[in-house]
C-alpha positions as CSV (number, residue, x, y, z in Angstrom):
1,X,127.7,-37.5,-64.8
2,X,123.8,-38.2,-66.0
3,X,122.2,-35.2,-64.9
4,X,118.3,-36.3,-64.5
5,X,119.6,-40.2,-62.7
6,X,119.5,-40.6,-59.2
7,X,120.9,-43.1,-56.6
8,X,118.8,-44.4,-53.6
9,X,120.3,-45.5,-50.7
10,X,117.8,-47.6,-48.0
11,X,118.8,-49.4,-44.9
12,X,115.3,-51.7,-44.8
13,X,114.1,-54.3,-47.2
14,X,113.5,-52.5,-50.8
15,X,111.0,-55.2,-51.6
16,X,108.0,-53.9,-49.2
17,X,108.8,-50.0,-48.9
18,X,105.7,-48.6,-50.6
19,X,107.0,-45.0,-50.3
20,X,110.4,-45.8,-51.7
21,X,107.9,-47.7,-54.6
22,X,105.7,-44.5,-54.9
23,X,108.7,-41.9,-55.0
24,X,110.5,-43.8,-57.4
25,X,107.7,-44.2,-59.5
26,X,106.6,-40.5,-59.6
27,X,110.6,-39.8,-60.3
28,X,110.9,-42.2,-63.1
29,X,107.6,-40.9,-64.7
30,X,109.1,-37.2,-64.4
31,X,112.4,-38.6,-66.6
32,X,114.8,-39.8,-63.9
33,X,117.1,-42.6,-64.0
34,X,116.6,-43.9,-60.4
35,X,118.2,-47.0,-59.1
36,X,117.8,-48.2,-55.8
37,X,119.8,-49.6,-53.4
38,X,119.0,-51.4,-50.4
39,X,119.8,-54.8,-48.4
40,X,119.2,-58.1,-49.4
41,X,118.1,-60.9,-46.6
42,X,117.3,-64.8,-47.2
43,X,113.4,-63.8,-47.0
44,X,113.4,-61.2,-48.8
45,X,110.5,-61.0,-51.4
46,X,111.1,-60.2,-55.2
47,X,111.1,-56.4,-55.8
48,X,108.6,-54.9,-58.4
49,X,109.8,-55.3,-61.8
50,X,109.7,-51.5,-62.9
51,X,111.6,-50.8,-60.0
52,X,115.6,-50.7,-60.8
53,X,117.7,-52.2,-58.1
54,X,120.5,-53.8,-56.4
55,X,120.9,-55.3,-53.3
56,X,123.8,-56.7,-51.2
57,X,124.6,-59.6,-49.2
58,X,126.3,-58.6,-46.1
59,X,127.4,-60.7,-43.0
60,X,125.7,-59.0,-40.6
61,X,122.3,-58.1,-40.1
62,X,122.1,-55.7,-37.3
63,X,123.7,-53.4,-35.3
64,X,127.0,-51.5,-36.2
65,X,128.8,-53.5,-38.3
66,X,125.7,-54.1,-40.4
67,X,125.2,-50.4,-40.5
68,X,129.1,-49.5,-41.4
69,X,129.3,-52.5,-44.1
70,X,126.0,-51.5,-45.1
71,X,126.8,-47.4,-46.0
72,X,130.8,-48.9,-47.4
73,X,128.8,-50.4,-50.1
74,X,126.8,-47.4,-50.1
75,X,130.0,-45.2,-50.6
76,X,131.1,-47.1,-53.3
77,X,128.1,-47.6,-55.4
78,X,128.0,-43.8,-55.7
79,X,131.2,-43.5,-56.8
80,X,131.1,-46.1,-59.6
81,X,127.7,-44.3,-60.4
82,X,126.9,-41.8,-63.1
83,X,124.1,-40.3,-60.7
84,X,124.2,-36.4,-60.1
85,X,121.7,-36.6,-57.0
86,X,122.1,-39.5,-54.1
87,X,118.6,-39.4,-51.8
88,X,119.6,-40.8,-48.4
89,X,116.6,-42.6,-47.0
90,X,116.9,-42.0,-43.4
91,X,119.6,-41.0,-41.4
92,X,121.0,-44.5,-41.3
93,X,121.8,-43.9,-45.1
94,X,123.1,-40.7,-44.6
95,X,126.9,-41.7,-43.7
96,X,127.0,-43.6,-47.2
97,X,125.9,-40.5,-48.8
98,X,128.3,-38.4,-47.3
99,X,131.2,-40.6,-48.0
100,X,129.7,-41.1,-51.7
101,X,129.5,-36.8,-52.2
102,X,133.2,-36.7,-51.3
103,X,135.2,-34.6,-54.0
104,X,132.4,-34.6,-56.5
105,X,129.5,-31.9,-57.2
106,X,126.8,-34.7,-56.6
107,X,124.0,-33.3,-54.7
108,X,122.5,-35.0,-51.4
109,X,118.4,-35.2,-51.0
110,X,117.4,-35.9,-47.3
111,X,113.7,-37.9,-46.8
112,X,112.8,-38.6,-43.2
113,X,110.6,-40.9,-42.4
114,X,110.6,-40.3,-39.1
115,X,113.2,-38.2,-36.0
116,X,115.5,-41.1,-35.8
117,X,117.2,-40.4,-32.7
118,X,113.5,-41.1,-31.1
119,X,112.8,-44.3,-32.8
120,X,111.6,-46.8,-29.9
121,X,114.8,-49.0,-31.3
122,X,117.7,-46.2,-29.9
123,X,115.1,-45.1,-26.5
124,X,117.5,-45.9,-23.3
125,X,120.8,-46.3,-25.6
126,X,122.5,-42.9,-25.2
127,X,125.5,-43.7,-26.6
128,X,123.6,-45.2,-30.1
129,X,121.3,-41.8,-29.7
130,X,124.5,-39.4,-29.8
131,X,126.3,-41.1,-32.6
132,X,123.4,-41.0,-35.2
133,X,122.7,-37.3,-34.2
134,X,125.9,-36.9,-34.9
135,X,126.1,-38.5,-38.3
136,X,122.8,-36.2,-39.3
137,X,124.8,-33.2,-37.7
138,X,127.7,-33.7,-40.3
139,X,125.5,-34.7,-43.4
140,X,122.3,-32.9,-43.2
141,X,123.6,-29.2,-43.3
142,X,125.1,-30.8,-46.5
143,X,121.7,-31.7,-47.9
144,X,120.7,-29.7,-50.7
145,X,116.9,-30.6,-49.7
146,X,114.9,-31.8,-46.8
147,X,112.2,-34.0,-47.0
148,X,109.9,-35.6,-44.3
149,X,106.3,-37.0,-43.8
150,X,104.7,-34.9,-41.3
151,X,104.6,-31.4,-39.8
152,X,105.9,-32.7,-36.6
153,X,109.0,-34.1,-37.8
154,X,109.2,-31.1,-40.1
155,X,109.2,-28.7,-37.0
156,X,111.7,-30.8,-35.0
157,X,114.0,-31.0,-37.7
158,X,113.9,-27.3,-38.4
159,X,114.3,-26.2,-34.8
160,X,117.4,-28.3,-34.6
161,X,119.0,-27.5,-38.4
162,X,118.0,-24.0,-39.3
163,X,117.0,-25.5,-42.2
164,X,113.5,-26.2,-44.0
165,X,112.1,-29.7,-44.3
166,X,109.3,-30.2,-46.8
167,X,106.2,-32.4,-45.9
168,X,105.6,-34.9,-48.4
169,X,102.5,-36.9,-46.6
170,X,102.8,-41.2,-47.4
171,X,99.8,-41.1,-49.2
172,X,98.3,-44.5,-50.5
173,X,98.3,-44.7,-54.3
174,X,96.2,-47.9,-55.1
175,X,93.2,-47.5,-57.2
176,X,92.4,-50.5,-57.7
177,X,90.7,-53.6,-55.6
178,X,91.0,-57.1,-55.8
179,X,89.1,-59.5,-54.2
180,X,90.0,-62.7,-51.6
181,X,89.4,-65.9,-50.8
182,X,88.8,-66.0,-47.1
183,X,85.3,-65.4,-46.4
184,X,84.8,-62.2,-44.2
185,X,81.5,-61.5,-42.0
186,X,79.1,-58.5,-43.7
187,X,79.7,-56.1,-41.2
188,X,83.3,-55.6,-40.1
189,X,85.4,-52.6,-38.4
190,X,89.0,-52.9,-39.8
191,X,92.6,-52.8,-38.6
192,X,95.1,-52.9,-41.3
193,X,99.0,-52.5,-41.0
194,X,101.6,-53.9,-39.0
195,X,101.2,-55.8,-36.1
196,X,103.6,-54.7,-33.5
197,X,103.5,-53.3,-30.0
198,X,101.8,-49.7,-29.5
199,X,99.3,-50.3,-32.2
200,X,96.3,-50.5,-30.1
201,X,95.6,-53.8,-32.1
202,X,94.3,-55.2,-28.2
203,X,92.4,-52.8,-27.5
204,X,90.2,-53.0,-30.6
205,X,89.8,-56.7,-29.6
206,X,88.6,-55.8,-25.6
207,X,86.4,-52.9,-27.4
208,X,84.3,-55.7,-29.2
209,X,82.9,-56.2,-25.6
210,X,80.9,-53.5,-25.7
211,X,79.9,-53.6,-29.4
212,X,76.8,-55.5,-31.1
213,X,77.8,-59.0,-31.4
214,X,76.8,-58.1,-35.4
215,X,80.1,-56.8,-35.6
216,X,83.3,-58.2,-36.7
217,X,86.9,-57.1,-36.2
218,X,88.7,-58.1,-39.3
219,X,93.2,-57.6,-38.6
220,X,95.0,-57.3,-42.3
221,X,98.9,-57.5,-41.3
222,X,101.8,-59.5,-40.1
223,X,103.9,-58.3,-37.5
224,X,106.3,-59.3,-34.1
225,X,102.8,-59.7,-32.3
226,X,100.7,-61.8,-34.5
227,X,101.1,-64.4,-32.3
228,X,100.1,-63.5,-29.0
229,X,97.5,-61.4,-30.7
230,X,95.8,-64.3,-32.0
231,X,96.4,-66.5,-28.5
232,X,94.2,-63.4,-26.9
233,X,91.9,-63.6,-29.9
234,X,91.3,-67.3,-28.8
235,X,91.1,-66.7,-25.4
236,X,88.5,-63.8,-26.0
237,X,85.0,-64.6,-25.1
238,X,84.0,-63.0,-29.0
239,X,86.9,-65.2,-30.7
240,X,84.4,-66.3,-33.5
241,X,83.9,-61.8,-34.2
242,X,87.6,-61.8,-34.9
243,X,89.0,-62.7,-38.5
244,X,93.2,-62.6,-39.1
245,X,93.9,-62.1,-42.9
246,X,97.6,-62.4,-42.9
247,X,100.0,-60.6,-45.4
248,X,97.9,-59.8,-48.8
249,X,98.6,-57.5,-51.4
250,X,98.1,-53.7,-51.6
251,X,94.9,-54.2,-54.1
252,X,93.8,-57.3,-51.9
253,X,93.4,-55.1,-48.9
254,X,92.0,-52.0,-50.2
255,X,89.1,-54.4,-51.5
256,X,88.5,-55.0,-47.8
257,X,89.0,-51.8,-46.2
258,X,86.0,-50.5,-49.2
259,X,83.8,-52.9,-47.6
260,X,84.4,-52.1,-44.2
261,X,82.2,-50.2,-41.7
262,X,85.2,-48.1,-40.5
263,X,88.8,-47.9,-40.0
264,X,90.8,-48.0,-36.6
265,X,94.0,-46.1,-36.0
266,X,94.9,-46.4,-32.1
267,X,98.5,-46.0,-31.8
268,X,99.7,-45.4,-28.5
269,X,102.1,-42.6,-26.9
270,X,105.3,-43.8,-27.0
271,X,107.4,-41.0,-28.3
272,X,108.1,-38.0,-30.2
273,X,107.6,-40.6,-33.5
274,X,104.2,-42.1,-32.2
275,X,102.7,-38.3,-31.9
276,X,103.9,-36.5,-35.0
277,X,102.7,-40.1,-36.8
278,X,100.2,-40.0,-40.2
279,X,99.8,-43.4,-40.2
280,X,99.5,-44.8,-44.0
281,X,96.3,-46.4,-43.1
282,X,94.4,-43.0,-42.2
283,X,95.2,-42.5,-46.1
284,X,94.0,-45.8,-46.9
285,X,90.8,-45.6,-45.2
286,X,90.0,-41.9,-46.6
287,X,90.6,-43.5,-50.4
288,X,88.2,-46.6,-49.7
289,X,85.8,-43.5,-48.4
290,X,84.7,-44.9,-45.2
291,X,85.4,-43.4,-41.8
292,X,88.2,-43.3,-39.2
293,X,88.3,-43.8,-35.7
294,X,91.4,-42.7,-34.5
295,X,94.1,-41.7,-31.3
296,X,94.2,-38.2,-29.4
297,X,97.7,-38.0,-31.1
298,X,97.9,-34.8,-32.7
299,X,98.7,-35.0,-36.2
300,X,96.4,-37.8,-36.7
301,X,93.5,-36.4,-34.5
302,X,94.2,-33.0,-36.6
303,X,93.9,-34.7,-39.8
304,X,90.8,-36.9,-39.1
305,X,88.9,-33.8,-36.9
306,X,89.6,-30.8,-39.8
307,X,88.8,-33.1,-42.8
308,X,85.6,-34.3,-40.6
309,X,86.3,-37.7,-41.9
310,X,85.7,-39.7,-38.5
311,X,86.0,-39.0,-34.9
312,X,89.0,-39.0,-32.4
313,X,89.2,-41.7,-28.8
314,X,89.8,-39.7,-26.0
315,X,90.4,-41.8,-23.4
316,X,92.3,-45.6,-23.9
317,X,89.7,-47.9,-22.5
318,X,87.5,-50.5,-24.5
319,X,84.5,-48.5,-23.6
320,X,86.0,-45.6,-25.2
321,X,86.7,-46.8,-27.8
322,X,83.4,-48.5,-28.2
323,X,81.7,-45.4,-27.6
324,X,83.5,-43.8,-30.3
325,X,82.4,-46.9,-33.0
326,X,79.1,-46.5,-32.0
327,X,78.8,-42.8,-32.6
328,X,80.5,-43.0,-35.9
329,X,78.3,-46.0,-37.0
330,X,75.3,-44.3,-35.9
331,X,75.9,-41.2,-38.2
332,X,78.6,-43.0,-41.2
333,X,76.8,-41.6,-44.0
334,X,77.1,-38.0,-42.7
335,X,80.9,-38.2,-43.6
336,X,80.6,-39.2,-46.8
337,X,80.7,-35.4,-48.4
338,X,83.6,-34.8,-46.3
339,X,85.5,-38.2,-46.6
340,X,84.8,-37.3,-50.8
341,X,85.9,-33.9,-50.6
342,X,89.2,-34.6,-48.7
343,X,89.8,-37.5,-51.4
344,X,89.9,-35.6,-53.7
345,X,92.4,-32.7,-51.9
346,X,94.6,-35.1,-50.4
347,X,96.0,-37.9,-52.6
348,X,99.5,-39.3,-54.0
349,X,99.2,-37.1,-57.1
350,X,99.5,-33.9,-55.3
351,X,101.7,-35.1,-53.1
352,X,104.2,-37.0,-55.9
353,X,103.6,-33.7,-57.7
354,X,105.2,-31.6,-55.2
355,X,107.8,-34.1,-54.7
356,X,109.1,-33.8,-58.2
357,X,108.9,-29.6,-58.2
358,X,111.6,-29.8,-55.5
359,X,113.4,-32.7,-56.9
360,X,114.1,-30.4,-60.8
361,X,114.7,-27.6,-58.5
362,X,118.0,-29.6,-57.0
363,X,118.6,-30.8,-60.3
364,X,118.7,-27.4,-61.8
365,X,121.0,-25.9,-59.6
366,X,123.2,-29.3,-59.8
């Protein structure tokens, strides 16, 4: 058995999972021999070159079977495999990496990125609820370490296992810009991310009511909603003061969150996941140093009020929210220190960092 190679097990699609990209990347640079494997669907894109991979055809695409065909192949790529550590990403891996651990010395490592049995996917299915808790009942006590992305999670894990869960925060690590071709107006606010329900992407296009008609809302993403987003885009009476970018690259859109006025983050409540959320895009607006206007949720609101790098909406109406633009565009230089400062505590090399400490302390007790 190779004792610095690990196996990576992932249930979504490999080829647009920046955190699976980041922590492989940090693991390989620390002298691991990681392979990845992960699902492979008809649109799936190409996966970056350095990362080592392999992905499987399977006949289903959802629900159990998917999931039970899925963590077989799991099971026996682990077993064929010369890897000493197997890291289950998300509980929906976790029943291939118990099946892959039987009768050998290999070592589990657990990275949540989010409670699953909360994920608006399992709310009003009780029966789907109970059976992955108990799949992370059998396997996770079998962990040899616990990782997760927020102190939320972390807390909710731990009251329920006994057992500690280390907060490695999905931290942004693009340095670079590149610019685009589509022509954006001079002064913009920005959304970036996916666009799907409880993002609040509507109500930054209502807000634009209330703002100066000088400013644009520029929406970088692709998502279940793009399309009636853009039909109430068209039907709005400042549809000319809202630009669609599509999907573009990591270095394509931190070129345009640099040159924008500010970033949005206006999730909604709809869970325990939705609250304990740091959204990747708080990260991505603190590295293009410009400010955040962000949800009452509290790990985001925590983040954005103790770092003084923008300012929290308290109440969920387009005059809110507008309100809260204004203020933050009326002072933006004054976080500037702040927004620098925080850059420069809170990034993917301290993060990736930690990561790898606990990561050679599992491999030397292997």
């Amino acid at each position: 058995m190779d004792q610095r190679s690990i196996i990576f097990l992932v249930s979504n699609d490999i080829s647009t999972d920046a955190r699976l990209h980041r922590t492989v990347r940090a693991l390989s640079q620390a002298g691991y021999a990681c392979l990845v494997n992960g699902r492979k669907l008809k649109s799936s894109p190409s996966v970056p070159q350095d990362i080592a991979h392999k992905r499987y055809k399977l006949w289903f695409n959802s629900g159990f079977l998917f999931y039970l065909f899925l963590n077989l192949k799991f099971a026996l790529s682990i077993k064929s495999s010369r890897s000493s550590l197997i890291y289950a990403n998300d509980t929906d891996s976790l029943l291939g990496a118990y099946l892959g651990k039987l009768f050998s010395s290999r070592r589990i490592i657990f990275d949540a990125h989010e409670y699953f049995s909360e994920v608006p996917e399992l709310q009003g299915k009780p029966l789907k609820q109970k059976l992955w808790q108990r799949v992370e009942e059998l396997v996770i006590p079998k962990a040899s370490i616990c990782i997760t992305v927020s102190n939320l999670v972390a807390k909710a894990y731990e009251e329920r296992f006994q057992l500690k869960f280390h907060v490695i925060r999905n931290i942004n690590d693009i340095q670079h810009s590149k610019l685009i071709s589509i022509q954006l107006p001079d002064q913009y606010i920005l959304y970036q991310g996916v666009l799907n329900l409880g993002r609040g992407i509507e109500l930054m296009i209502d807000s634009l009511n209330e703002l100066d008609e000088s400013i644009h809302l520029v929406i970088v993403g692709t998502g279940d909603i793009e399309k009636d987003l853009k039909v109430k885009a068209e039907l709005s009476p400042n549809n000319k003061r809202i630009h669609f970018t599509g999907r573009l690259s990591p270095e394509e859109v931190h070129g345009i969150t640099e040159k924008a006025l500010l970033g949005l983050s206006l999730e909604e409540d709809l869970g325990f996941n939705y609250r304990a959320a740091l959204p990747n895009k708080i990260f991505s607006y603190l590295h293009a140093e410009i400010p955040c206007v962000c949800s009452a949720l509290p790990e985001m609101s925590s983040l954005v009020l103790s770092q003084q790098i923008g300012e929290v909406v308290e109440d969920r109406t387009p005059e809110s929210v507008a309100k809260t633009i204004q203020l933050v565009l009326s002072k933006r230089e004054a976080y500037l220190p702040h927004i620098v400062k925080a850059k420069q505590e809170i990034n993917w090399a301290a993060e990736s960092e930690k990561l790898v400490g606990l990561i050679n302390h599992v491999q030397d007790i292997s």
